[in-house]
VEXTI-568122 format. One record per residue: residue in one letter; x, z, y of N, C-alpha, C in turn. Coordinates in pm, whole numbers, plus 50000, padded with zeros to 5 digits. Layout:
BEGIN
SITE  residuo    n.X    n.Z    n.Y   ca.X   ca.Z   ca.Y    c.X    c.Z    c.Y
SITE        a      X      Z      Y      X      Z      Y      X      Z      Y
...
//
This chain:
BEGIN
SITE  residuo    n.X    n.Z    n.Y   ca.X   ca.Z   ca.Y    c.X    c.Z    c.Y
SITE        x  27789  77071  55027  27870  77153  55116  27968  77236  55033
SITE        x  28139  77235  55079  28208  77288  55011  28239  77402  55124
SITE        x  28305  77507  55028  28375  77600  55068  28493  77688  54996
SITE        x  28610  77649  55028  28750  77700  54951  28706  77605  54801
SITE        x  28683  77472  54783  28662  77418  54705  28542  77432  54618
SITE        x  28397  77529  54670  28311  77560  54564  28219  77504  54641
SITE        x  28111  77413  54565  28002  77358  54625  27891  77425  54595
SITE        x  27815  77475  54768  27778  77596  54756  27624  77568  54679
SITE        x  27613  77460  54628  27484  77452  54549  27501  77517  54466
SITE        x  27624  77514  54399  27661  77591  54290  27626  77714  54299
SITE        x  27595  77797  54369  27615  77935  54394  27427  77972  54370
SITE        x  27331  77861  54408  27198  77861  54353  27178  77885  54208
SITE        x  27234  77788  54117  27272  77767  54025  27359  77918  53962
SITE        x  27415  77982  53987  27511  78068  53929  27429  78193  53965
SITE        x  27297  78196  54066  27189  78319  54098  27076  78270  53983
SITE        x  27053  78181  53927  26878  78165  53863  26988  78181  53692
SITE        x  27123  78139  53672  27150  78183  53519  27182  78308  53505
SITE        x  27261  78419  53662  27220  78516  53600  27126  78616  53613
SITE        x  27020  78563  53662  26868  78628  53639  26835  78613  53521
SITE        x  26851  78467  53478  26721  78436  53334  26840  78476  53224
SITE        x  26956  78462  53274  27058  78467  53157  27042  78377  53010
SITE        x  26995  78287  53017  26933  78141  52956  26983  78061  53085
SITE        x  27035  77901  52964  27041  77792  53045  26906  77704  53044
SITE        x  26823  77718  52921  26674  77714  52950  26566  77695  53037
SITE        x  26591  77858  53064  26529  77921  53176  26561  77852  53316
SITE        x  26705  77877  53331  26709  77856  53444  26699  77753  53499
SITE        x  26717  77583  53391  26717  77478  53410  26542  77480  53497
SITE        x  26484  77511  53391  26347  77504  53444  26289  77529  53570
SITE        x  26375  77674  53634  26357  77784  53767  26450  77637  53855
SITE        x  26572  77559  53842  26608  77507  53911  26554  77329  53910
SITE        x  26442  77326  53837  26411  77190  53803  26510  77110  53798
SITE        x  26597  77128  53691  26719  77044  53694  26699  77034  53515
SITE        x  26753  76881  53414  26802  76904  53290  26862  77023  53229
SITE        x  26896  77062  53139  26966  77135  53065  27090  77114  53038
SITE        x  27117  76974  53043  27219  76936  53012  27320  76962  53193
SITE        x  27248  76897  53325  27308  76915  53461  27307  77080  53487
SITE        x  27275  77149  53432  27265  77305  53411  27347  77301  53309
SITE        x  27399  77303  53231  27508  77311  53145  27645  77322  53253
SITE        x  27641  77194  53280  27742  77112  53336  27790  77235  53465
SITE        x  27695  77253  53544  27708  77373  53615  27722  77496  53611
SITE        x  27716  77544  53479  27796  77649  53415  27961  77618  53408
SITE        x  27978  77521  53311  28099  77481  53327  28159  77466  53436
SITE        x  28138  77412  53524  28198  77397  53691  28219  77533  53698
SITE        x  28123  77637  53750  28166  77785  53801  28287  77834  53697
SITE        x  28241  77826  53584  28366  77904  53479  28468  77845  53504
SITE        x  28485  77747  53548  28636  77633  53582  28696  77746  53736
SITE        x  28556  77734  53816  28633  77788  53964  28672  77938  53929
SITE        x  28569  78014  53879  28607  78164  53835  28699  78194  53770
SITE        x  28677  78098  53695  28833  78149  53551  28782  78260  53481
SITE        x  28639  78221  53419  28594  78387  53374  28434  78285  53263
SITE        x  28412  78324  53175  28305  78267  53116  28167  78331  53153
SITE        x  28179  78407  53239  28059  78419  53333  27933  78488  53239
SITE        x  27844  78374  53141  27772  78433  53078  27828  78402  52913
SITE        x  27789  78525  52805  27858  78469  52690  27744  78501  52565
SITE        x  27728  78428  52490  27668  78445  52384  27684  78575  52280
SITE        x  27608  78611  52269  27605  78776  52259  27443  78739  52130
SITE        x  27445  78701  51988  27365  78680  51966  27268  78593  51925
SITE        x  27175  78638  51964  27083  78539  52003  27047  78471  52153
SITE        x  27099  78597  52262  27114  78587  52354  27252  78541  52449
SITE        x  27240  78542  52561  27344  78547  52689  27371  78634  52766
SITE        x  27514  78704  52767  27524  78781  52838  27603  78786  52940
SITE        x  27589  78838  53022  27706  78863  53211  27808  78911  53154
SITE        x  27927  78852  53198  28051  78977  53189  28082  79015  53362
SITE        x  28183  79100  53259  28196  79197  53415  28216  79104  53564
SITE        x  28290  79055  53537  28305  78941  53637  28194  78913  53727
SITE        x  28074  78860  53650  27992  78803  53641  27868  78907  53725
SITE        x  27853  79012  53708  27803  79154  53747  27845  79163  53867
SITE        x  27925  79159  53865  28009  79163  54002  27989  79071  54142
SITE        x  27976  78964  54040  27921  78874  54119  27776  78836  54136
SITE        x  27670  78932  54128  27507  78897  54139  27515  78938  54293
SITE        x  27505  79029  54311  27463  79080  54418  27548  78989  54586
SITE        x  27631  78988  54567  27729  78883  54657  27669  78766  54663
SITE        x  27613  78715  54546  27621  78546  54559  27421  78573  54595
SITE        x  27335  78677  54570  27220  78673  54653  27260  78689  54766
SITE        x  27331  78805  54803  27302  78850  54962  27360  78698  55043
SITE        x  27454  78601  55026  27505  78479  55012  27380  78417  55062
SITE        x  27325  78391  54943  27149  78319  54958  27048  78353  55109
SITE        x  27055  78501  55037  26977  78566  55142  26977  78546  55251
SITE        x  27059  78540  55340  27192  78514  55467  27143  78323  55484
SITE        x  27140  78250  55390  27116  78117  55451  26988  78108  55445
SITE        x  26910  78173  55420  26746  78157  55415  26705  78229  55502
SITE        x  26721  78337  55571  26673  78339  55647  26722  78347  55796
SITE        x  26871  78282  55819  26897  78193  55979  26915  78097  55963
SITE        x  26914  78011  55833  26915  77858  55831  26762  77808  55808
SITE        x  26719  77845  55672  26582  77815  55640  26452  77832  55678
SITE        x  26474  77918  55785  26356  77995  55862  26303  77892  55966
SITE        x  26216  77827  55984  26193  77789  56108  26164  77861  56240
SITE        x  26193  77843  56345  26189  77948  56466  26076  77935  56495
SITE        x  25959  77913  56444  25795  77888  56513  25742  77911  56396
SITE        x  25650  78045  56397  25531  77962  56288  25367  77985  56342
SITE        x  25329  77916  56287  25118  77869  56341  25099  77888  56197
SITE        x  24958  77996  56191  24964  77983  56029  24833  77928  56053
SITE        x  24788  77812  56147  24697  77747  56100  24733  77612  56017
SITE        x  24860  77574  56099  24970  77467  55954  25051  77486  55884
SITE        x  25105  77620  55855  25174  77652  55773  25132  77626  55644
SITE        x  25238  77620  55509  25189  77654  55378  25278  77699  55370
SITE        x  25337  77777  55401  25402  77881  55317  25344  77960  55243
SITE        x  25415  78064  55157  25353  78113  55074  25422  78301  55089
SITE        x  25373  78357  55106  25384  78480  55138  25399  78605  55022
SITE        x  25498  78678  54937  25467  78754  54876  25464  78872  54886
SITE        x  25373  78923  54856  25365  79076  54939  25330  79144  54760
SITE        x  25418  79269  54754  25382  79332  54644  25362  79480  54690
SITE        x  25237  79484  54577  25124  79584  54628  25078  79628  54545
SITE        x  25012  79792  54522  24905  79834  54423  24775  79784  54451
SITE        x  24725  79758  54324  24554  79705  54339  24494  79813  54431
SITE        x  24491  79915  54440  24427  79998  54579  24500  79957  54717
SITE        x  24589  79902  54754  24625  79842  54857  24526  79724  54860
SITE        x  24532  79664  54763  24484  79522  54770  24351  79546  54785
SITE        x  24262  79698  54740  24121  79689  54739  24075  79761  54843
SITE        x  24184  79847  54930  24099  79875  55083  24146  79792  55183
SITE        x  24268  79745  55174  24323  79657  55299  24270  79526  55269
SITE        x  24269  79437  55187  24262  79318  55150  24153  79252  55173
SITE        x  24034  79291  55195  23940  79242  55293  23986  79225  55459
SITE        x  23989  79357  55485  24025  79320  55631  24140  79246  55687
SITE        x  24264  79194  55601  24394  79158  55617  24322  78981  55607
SITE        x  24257  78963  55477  24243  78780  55467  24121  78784  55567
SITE        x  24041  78859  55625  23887  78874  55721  23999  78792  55891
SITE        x  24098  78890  55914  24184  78843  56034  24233  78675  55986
SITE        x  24276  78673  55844  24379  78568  55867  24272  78472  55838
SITE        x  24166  78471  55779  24063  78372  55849  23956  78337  55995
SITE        x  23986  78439  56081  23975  78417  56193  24101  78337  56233
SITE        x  24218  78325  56222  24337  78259  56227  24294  78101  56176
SITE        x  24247  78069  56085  24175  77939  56031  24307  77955  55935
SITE        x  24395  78070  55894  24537  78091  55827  24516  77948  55717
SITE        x  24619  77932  55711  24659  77766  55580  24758  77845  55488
SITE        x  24816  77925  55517  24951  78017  55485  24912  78096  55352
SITE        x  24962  78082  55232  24893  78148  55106  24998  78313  55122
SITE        x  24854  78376  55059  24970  78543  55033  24927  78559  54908
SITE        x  25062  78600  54840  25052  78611  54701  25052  78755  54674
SITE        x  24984  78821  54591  25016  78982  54571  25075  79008  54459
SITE        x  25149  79073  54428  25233  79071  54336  25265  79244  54304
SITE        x  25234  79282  54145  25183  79401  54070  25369  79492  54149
SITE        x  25301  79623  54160  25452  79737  54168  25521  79759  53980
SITE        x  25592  79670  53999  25678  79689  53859  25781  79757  53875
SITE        x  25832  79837  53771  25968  79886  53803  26080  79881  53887
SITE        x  26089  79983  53994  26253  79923  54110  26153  79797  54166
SITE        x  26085  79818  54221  25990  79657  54320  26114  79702  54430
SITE        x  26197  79760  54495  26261  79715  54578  26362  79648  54560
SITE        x  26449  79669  54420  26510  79537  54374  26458  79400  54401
SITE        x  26351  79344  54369  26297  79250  54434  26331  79200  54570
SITE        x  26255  79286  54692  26299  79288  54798  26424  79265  54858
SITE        x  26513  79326  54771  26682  79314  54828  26723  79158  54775
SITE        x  26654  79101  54693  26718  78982  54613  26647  78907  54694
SITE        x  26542  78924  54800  26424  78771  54900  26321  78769  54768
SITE        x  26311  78804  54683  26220  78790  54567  26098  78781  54608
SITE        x  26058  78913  54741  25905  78925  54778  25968  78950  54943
SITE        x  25829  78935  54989  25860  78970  55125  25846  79087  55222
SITE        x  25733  79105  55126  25724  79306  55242  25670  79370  55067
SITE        x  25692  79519  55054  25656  79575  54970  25598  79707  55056
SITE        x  25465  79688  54996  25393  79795  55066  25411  79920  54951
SITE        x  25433  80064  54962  25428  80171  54875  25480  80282  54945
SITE        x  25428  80439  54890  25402  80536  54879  25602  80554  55009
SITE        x  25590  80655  55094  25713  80678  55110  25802  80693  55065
SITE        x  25767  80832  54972  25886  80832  54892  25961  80769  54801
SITE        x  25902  80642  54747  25918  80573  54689  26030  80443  54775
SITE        x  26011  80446  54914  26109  80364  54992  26280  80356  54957
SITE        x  26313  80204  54966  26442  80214  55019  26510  80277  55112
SITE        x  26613  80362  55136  26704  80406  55235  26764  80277  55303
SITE        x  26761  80158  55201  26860  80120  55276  26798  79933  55374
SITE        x  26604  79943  55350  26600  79828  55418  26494  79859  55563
SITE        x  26463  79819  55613  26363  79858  55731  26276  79938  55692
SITE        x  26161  80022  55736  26021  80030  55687  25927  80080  55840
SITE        x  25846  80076  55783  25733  80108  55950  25621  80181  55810
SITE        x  25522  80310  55922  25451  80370  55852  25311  80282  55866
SITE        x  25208  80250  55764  25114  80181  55775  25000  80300  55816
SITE        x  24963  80382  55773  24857  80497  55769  24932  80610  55660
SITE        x  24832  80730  55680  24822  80854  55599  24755  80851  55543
SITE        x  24709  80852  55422  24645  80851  55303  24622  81003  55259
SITE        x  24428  81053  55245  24465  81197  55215  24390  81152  55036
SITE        x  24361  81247  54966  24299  81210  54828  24186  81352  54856
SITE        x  24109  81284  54727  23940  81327  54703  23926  81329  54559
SITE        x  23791  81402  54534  23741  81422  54388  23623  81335  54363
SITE        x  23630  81232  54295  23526  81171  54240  23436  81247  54126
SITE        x  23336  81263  54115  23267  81256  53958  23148  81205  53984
SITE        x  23060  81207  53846  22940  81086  53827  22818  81198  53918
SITE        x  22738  81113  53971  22608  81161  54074  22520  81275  53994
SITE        x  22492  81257  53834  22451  81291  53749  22516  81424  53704
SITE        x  22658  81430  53701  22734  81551  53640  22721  81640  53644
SITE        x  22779  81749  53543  22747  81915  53557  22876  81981  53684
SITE        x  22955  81836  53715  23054  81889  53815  23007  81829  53978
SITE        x  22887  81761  54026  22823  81677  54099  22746  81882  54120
SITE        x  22704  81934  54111  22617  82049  54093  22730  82179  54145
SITE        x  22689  82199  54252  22763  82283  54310  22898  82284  54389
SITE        x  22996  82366  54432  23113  82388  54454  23209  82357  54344
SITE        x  23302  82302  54378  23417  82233  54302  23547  82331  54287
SITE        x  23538  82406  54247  23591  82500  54286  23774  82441  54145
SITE        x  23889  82531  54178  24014  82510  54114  23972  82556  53998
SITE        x  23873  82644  53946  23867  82677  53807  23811  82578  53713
SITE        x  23711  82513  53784  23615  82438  53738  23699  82230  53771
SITE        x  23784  82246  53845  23877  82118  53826  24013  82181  53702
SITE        x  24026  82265  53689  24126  82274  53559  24047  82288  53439
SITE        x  23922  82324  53446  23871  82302  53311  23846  82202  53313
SITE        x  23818  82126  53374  23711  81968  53351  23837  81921  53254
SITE        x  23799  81765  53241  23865  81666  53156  23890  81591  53292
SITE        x  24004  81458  53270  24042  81382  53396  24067  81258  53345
SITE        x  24050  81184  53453  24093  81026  53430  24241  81021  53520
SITE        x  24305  80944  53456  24429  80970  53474  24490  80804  53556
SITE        x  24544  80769  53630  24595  80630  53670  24749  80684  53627
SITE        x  24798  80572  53551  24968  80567  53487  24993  80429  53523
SITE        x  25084  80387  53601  25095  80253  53637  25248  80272  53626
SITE        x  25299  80122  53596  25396  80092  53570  25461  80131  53750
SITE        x  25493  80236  53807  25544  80276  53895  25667  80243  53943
SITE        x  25687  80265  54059  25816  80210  54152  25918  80353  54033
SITE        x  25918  80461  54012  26007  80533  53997  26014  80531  53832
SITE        x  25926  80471  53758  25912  80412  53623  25886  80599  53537
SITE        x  25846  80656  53569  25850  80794  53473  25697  80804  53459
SITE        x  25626  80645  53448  25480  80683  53412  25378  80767  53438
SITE        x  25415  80827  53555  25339  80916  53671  25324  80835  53804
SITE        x  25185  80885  53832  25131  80796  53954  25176  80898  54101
SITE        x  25145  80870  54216  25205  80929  54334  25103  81088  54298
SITE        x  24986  81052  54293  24901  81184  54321  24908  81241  54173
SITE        x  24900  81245  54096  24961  81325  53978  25093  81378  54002
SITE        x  25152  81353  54066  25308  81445  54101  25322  81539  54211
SITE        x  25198  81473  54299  25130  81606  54420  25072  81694  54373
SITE        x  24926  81703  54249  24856  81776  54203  24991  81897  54132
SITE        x  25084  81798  54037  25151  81915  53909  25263  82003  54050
SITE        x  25279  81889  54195  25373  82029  54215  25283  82160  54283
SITE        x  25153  82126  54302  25089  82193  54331  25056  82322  54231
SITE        x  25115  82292  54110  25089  82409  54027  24953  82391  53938
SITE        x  24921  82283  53965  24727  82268  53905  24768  82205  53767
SITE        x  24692  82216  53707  24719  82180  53543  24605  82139  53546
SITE        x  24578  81964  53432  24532  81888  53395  24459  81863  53302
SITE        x  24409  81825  53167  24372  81783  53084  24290  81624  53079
SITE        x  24346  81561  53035  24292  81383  53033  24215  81357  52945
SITE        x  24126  81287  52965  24048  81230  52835  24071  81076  52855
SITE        x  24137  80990  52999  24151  80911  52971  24240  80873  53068
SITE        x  24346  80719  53008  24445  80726  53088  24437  80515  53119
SITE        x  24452  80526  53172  24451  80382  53231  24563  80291  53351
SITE        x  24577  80195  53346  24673  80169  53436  24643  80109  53573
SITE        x  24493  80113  53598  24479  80010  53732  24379  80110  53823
SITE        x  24467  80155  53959  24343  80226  54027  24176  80233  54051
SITE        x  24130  80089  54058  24031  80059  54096  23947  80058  53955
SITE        x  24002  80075  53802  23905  80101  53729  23907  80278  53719
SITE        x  23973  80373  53779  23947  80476  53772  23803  80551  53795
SITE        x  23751  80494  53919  23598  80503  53930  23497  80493  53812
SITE        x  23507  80374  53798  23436  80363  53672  23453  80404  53551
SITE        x  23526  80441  53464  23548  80553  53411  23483  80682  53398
SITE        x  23455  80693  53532  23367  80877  53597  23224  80858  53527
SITE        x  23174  80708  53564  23026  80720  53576  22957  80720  53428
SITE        x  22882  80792  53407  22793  80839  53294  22859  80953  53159
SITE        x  22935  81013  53250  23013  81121  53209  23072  81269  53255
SITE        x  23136  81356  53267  23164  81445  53345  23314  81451  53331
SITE        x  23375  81363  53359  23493  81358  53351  23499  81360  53492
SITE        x  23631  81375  53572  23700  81376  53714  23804  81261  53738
SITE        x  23799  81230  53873  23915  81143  53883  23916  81173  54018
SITE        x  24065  81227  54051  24141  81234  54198  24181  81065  54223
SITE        x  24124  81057  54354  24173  80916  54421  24169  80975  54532
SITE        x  24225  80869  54595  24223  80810  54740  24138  80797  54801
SITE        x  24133  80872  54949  24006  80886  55005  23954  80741  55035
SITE        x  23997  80647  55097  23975  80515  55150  23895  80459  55015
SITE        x  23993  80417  54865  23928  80376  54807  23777  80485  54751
SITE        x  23764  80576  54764  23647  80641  54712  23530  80582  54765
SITE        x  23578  80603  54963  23461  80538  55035  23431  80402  54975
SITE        x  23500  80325  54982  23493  80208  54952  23427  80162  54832
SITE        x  23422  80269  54729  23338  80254  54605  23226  80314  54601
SITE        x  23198  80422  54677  23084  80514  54620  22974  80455  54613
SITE        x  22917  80356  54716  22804  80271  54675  22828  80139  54583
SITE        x  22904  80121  54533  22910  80021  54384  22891  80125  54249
SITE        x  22896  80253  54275  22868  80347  54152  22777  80462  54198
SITE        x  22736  80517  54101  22645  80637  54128  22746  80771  54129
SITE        x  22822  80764  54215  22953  80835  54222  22920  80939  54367
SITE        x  22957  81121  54331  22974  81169  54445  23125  81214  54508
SITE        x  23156  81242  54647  23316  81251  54635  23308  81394  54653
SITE        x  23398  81459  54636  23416  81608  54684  23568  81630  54720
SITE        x  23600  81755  54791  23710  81788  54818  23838  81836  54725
SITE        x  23923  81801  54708  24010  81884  54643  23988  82019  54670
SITE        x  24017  82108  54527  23979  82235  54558  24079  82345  54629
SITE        x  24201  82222  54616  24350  82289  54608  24451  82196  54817
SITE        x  24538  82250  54851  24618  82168  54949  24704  82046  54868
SITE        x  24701  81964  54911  24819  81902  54845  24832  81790  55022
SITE        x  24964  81724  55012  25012  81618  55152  24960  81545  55117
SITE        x  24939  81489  55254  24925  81346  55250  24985  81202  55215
SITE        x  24965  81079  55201  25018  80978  55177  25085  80906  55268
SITE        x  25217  80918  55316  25263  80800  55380  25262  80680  55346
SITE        x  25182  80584  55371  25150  80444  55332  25262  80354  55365
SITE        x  25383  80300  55382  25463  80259  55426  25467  80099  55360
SITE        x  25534  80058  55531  25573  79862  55460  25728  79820  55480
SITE        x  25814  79766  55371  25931  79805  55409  25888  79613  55386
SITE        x  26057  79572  55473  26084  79422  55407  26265  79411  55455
SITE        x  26339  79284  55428  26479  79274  55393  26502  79255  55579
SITE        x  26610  79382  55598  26662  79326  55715  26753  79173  55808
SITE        x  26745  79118  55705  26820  78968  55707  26670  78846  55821
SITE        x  26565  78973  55759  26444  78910  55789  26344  78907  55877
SITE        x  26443  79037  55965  26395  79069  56074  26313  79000  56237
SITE        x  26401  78878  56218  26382  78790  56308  26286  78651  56255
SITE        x  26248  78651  56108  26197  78565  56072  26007  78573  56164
SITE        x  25948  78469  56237  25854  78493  56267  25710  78523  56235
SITE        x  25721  78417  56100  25634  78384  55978  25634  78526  55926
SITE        x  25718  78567  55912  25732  78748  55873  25660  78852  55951
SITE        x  25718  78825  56088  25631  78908  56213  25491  78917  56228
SITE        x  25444  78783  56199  25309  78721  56221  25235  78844  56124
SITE        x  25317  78839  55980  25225  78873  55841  25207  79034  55858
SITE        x  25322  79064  55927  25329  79254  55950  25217  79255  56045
SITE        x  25235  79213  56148  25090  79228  56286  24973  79208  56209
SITE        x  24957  79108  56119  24879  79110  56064  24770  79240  55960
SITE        x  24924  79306  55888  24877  79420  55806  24820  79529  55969
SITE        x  24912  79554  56041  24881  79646  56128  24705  79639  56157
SITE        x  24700  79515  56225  24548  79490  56294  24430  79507  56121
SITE        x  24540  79506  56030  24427  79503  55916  24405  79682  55895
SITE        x  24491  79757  55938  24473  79874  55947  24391  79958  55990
SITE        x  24369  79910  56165  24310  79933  56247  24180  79900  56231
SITE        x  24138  79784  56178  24029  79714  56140  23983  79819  56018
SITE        x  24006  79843  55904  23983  79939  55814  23940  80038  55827
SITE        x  24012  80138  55967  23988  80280  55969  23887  80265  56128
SITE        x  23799  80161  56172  23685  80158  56292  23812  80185  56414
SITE        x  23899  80131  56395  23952  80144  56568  23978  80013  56622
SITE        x  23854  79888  56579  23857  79782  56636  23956  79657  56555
SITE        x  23939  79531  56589  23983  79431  56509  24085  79404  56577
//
């Protein structure tokens, strides 16, 4: 298919070289030779009149041109995938599609039972992939990269859909055993303790997790003895020690009988969690999409006892 003389395959081709910025790479991402990936460099630089990507190195680099042109030639993509490529029906008892939903491992470890529990009452065929919150995960989203990104509100795009999933409040873990398990939990006795700390490669990348930025504006001061990157080993961590770890009320419940773990209250106010699910408005009408959101919803409901 042409358009003003450019064959719009080309325009696939001119999105995966300047992602990987390698003809390599991208040969590989487009299962095509190196050499018919060559060739398709050359074609665009012929229609552009611009060398697009340039050797810089060891590497390849975008010129301005070229910059200019990422975002156009996805939203391009975007736009035929989902009112051309979409089928208007989906049954996810024959589907294979493949679903990516990017999520923190505590999403994945209170919802994620009850979300695949529904989609196997469904007899679902339909794979969901979860995929880690890396830096800017809504970049992703805007490129079709993933399909819904579940995270913290504030952390949302302004500029794609979102719906609120739940409120999320947080809790004090320590070990059953502890000298902090023994009594009132009081703010003196959480600023002296030691803490386990979650640092995850975050949507806002400044190596602070959502509830570490509630606690410090709260004025509460910290001390770590240990710092880790995955929610769900924060628990463990606590046990056979007197160290602390603020989590999430959902995941606490959800652990306290896999550890000899008690929960207690924060000693201090801090807000709650807007749990939010955003995905690309292009995608609104996709059904296979609809299906997967109803899905999180009823997995919600299912989670917090207000029925399946």
């Amino acid at each position: 298919m042409r358009f003003n003389r450019l064959d719009l395959n080309l325009l696939v081709a001119l999105d995966a070289l300047l992602d990987e910025c390698s003809i390599t790479r991208a040969a590989e991402r487009l299962n095509l030779s190196q050499s018919a990936t060559s060739n398709a460099l050359a074609r665009l630089r012929e229609y552009f009149d611009d060398e697009l990507l340039v050797q810089v190195g060891r590497k390849m680099e975008p010129t301005a041109r070229a910059e200019g042109l990422r975002d156009a030639v996805r939203d391009v993509l975007m736009r035929v995938d989902s009112t051309i490529a979409t089928r208007p029906e989906f049954d996810p008892a024959t589907s294979d599609r493949r679903f990516r939903v990017i999520a923190s491992d505590y999403t994945q470890l209170v919802l994620g039972p009850h979300l695949m529990s529904l989609a196997q009452a469904q007899r679902c065929s339909a794979e969901i992939e979860f995929r880690p919150q890396v830096n800017n995960p809504q970049r992703d989203l805007e490129r079709g990269e993933a399909d819904l990104l579940i995270i913290p509100e504030p952390f949302t795009s302004p500029d794609l859909p979102r719906e609120t999933l739940y409120e999320e409040r947080f809790v004090c873990l320590v070990w059953r055993e502890s000298v902090l398990a023994q009594g009132n939990l009081t703010r003196m006795r959480y600023e002296n303790a030691r803490h386990v700390m979650m640092v995850p490669p975050n949507p806002t990348g400044d190596g602070q997790s959502y509830v570490a930025s509630l606690v410090g504006r709260a004025g509460v001061h910290r001390r770590y003895a240990v710092r880790t990157y995955s929610f769900g080993s924060v628990p463990a961590m606590v046990v056979g020690t007197d160290l602390i770890a603020t989590v999430h009320a959902r995941m606490a419940q959800a652990l306290r009988h896999a550890w000899p773990l008690e929960i207690r209250p924060l000693p201090f106010e801090v807000p709650s969690m807007p749990q939010t699910v955003q995905w690309h408005h292009y995608r609104r009408s996709d059904p296979g999409l609809q299906w997967l959101l109803d899905l999180f919803r009823r997995a919600v409901r299912r989670m917090d006892g207000q029925g399946a």
